[in-house]
Backbone bond lengths (Angstrom), bond angles and torsions (degrees), N, CA, C in turn:
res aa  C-N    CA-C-N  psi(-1)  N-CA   C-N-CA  omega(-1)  CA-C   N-CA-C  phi
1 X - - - 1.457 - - 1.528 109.28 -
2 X 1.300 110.04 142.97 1.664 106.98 169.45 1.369 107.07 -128.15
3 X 1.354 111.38 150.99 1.194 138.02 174.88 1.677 113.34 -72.86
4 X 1.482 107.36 118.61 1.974 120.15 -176.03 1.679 93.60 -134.31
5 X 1.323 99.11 138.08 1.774 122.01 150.16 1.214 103.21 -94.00
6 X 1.604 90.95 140.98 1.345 118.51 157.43 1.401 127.80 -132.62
7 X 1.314 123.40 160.61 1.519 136.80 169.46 1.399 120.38 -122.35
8 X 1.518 109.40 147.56 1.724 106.14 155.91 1.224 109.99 -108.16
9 X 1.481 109.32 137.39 1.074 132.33 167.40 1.938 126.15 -61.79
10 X 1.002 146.80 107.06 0.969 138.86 -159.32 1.727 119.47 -123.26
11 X 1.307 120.52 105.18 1.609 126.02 169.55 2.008 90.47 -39.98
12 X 1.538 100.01 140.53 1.239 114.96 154.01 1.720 132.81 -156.61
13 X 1.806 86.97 75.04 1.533 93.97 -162.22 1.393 127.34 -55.77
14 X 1.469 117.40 13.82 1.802 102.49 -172.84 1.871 77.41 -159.18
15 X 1.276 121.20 82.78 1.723 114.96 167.37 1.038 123.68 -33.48
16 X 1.307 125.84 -53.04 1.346 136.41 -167.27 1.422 122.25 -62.60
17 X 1.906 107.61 -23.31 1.288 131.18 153.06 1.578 126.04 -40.82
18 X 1.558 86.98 -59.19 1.771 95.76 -167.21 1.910 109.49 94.02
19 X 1.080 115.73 -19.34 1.124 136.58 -170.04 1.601 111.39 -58.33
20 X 1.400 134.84 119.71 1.558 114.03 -169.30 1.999 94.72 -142.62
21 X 1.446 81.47 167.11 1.915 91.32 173.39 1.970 78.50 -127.30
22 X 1.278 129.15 171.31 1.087 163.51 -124.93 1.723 106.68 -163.21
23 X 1.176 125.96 83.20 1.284 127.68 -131.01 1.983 99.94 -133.29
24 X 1.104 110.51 -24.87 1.496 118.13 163.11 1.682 114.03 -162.13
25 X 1.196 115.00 -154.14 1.390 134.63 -177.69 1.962 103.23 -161.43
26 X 1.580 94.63 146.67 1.516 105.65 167.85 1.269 110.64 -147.41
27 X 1.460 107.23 126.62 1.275 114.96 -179.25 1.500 119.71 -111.94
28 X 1.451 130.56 148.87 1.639 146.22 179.95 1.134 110.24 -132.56
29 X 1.128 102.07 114.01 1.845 129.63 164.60 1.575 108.79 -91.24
30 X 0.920 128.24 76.96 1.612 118.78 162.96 1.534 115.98 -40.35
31 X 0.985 111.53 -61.01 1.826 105.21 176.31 1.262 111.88 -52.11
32 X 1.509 135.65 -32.55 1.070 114.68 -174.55 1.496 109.57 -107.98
33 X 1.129 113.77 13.92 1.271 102.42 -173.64 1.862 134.14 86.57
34 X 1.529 92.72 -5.86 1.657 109.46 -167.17 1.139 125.66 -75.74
35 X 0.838 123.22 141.44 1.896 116.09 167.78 1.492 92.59 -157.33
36 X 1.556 85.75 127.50 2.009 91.02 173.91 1.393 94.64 -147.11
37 X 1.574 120.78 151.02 1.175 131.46 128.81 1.564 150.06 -82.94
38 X 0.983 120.01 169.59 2.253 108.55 -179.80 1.748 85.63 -162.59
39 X 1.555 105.12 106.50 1.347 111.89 167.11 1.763 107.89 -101.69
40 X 0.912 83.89 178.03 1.896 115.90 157.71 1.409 142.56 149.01
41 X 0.843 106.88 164.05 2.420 101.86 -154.47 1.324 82.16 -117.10
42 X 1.234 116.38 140.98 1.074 149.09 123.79 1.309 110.96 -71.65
43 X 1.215 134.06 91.87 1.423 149.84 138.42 1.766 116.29 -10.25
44 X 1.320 107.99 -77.66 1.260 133.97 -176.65 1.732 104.92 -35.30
45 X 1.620 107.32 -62.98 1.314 121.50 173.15 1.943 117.88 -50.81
46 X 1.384 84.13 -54.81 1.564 89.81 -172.29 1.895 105.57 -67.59
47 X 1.240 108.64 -31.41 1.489 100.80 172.97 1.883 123.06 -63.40
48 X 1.751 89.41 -18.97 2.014 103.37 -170.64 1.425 95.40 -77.68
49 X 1.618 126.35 -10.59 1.586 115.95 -165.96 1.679 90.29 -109.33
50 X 0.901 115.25 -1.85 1.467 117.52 -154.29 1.728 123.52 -164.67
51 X 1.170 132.12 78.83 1.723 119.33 -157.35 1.434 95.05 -60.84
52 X 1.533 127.71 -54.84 1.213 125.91 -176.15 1.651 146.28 -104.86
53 X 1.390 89.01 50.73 1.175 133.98 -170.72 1.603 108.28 -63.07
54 X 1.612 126.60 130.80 1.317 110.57 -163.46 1.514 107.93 -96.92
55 X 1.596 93.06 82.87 1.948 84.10 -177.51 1.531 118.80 -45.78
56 X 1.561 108.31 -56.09 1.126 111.55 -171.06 1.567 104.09 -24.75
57 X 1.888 108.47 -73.41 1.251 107.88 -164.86 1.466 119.35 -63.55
58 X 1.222 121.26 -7.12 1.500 117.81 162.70 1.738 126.79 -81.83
59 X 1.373 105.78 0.68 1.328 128.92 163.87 1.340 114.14 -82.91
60 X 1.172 118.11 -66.38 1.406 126.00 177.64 1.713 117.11 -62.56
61 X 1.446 124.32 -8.80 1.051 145.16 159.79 1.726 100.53 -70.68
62 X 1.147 114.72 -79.97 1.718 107.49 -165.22 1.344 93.49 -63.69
63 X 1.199 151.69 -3.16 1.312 129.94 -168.69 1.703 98.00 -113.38
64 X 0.933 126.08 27.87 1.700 143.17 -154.04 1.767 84.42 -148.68
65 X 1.215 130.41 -64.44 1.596 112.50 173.44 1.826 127.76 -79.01
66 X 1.863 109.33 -18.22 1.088 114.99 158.24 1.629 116.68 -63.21
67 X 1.266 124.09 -39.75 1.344 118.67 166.87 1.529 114.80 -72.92
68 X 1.571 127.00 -41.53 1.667 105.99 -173.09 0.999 116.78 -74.79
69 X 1.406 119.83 -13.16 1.653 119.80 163.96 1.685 120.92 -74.77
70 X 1.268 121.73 7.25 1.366 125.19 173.52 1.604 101.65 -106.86
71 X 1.560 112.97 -21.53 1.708 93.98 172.99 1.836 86.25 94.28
72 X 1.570 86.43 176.46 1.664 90.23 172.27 1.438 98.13 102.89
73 X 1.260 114.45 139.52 1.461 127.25 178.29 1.707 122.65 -54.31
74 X 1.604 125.01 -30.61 1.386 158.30 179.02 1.557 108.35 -48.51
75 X 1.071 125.25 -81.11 1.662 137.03 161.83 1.549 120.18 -13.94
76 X 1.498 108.66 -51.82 1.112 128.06 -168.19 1.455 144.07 119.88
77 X 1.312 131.32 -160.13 1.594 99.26 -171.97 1.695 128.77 -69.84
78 X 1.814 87.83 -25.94 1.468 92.08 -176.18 1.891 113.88 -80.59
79 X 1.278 126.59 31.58 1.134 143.98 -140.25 1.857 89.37 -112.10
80 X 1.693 112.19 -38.80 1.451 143.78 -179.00 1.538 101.46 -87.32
81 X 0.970 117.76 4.56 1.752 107.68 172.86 1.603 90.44 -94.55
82 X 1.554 100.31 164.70 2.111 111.66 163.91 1.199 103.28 -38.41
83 X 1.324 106.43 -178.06 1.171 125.65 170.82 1.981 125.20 -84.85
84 X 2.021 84.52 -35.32 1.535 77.50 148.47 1.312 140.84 -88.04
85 X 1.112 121.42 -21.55 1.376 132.53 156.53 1.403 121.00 -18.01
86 X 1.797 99.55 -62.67 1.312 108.14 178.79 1.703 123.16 -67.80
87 X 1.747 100.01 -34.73 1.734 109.68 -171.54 1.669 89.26 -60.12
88 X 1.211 114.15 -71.65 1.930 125.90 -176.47 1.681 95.82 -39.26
89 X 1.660 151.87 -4.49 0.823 107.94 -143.84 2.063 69.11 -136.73
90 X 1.323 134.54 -25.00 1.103 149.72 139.33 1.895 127.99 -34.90
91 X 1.927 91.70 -34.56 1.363 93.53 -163.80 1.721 96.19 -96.11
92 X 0.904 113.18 -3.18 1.740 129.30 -147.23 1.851 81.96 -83.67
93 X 1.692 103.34 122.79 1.609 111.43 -167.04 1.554 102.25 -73.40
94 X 1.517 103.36 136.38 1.524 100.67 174.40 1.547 101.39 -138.75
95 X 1.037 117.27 172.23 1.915 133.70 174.84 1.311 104.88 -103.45
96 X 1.642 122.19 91.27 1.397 131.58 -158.42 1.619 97.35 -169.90
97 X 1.123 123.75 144.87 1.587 137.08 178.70 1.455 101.85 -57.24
98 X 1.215 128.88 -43.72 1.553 138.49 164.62 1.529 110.16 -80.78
99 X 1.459 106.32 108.84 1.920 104.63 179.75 1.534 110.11 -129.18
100 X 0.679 136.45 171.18 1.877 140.55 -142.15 1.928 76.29 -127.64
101 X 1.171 122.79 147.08 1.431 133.26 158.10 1.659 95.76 -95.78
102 X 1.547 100.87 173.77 1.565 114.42 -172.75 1.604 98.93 -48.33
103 X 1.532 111.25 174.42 1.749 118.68 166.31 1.652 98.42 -97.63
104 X 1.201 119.34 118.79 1.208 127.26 142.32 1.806 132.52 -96.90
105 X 1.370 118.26 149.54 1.425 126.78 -166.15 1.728 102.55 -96.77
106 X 1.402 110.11 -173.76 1.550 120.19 -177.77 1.756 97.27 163.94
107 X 1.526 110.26 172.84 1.105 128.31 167.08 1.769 127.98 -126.12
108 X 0.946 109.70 105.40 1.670 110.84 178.58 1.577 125.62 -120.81
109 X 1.166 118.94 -177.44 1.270 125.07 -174.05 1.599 117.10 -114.14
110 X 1.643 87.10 -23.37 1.197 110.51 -161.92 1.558 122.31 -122.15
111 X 1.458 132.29 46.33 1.188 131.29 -138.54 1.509 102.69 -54.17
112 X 1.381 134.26 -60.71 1.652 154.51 -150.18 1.875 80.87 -71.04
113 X 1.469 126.09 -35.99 2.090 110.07 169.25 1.137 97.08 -87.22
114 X 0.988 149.38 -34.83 2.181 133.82 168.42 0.834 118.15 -39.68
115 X 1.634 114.53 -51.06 1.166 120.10 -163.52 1.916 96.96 -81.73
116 X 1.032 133.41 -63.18 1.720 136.94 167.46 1.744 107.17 -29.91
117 X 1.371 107.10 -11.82 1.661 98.51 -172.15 1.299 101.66 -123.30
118 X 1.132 113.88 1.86 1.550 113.82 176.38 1.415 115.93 -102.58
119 X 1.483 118.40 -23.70 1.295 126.61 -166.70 1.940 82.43 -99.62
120 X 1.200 137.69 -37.34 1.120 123.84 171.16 1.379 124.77 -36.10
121 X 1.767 92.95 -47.17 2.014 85.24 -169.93 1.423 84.23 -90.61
122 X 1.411 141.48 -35.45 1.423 127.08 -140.53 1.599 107.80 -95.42
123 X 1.281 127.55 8.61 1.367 143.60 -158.93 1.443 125.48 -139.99
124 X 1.148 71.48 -64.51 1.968 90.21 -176.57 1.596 94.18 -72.86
């Protein structure tokens, strides 16, 4: 078994609220080398915290950390850092409509099914 952190990712259309929808998960396996994400918006929700809420740009946000977690020249420069580099650099708390929840740990075998079973209960 190896030891991976993870985070949820959380829409937070009005900061000053505190108010959030739960919008993906990202997980890091150091032993294996892994880093993946699994987003998705609920619209509906994020509009109940917020009528004018910028989905769009909260789309183009998870799809901006679904790509820097695959690596690849596209993302941008920090796209060429590790893999932890990037998870630590994703999880790192900021005041932004897109916010990282705490890092929590676990043990799997299977990082790419942790990560599919975590965004199940923690998302869906």
């Amino acid at each position: 078994m190896d030891d991976y952190e993870y985070a949820v990712l959380r829409a937070v259309p009005r900061v000053e609220r505190g108010e959030f929808v739960n919008v993906g998960v990202l997980l890091y396996c150091r032993q294996s080398g892994y880093l993946g994400a699994r987003t998705h918006l609920d619209q509906s929700r994020l509009l109940a915290l917020d009528p004018v809420a910028d989905v769009a740009g909260v789309r183009r946000a998870l799809h901006g950390v679904e790509s820097l977690c695959g690596g690849g020249d596209g993302p941008g420069p920090a796209a060429g850092d590790s893999p932890g580099q990037r998870f630590r650099w994703l999880t790192a708390p900021r005041s932004a409509v897109l916010q990282p929840g705490p890092v929590h740990t676990g043990l799997t075998a299977d990082p790419d099914a942790e990560l599919r079973h975590l965004f199940g209960q923690l998302v869906l």
